[in-house]
C-alpha positions in Angstrom: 131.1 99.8 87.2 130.7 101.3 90.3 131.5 104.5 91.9 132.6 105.4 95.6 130.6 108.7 96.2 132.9 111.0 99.4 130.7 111.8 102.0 130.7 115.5 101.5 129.9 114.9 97.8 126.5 112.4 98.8 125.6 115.3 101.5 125.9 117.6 98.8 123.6 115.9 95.9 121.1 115.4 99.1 120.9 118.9 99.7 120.7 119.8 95.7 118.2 117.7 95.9 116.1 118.5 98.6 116.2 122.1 97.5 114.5 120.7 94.0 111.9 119.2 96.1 111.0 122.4 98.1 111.2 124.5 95.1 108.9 121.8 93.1 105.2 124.0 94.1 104.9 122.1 97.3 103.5 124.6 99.4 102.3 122.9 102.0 98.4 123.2 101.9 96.1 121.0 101.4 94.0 120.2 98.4 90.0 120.1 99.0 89.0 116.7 99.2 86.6 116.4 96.9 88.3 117.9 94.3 90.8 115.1 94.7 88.5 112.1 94.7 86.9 113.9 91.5 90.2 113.3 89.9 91.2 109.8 91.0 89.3 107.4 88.8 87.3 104.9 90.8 88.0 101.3 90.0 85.3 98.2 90.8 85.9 95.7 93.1 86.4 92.6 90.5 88.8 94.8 88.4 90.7 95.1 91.1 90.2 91.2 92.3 91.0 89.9 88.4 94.2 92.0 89.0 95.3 90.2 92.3 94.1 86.9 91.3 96.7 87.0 87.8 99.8 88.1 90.4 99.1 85.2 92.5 98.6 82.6 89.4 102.1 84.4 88.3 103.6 84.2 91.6 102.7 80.3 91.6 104.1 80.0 88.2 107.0 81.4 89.6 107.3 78.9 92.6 106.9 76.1 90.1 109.5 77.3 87.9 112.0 77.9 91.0 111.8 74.4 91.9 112.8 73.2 88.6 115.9 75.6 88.5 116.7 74.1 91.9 116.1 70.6 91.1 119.0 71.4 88.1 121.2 73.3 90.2 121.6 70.4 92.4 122.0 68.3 89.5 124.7 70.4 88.2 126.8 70.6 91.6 126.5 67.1 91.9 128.4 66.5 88.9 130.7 69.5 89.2 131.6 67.5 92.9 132.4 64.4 91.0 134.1 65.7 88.8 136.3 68.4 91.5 137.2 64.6 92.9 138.0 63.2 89.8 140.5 65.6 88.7 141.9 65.9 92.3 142.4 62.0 92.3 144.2 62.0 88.7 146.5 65.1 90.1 147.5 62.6 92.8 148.2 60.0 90.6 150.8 61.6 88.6 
């Protein structure tokens, strides 16, 4: 279920919500660096490498898996062609 939005109505949530965003404590300066990197945790290299290494052994997975579901969706409009003909050729017959 979806719903047209007007184009003053879209303008109007844009603006509602820009003003959130300007209200939100962003007042423009700059945090100190350091103070910044104190807070961001520091990760090691291998974490960060075991990480990668699973999204690509999922993204294979996922490869492998899309082939299959291809393989059977050509299967299946295969028959559904056979079986379009079939029907037409019994409709002609009567």
């Amino acid at each position: 279920m979806s719903r047209k939005i007007s184009h003053r109505s879209l303008k109007r949530i844009i603006q509602e919500e820009l003003a959130k965003i300007t209200e939100a404590e962003l007042s423009g300066e700059l945090d100190d660096v350091e103070k910044v990197a104190k807070e961001v945790p520091e990760k090691d290299a291998s974490e960060q490498a075991d990480s990668l290494e699973h999204n690509i052994d999922f993204m294979k997975a996922l490869k492998i898996q899309e082939k299959k579901l291809v393989k059977s969706l050509k299967k299946i409009r295969e028959v559904k062609s056979k079986l379009r003909t079939r029907i037409l050729k019994g409709i002609d017959k009567e």
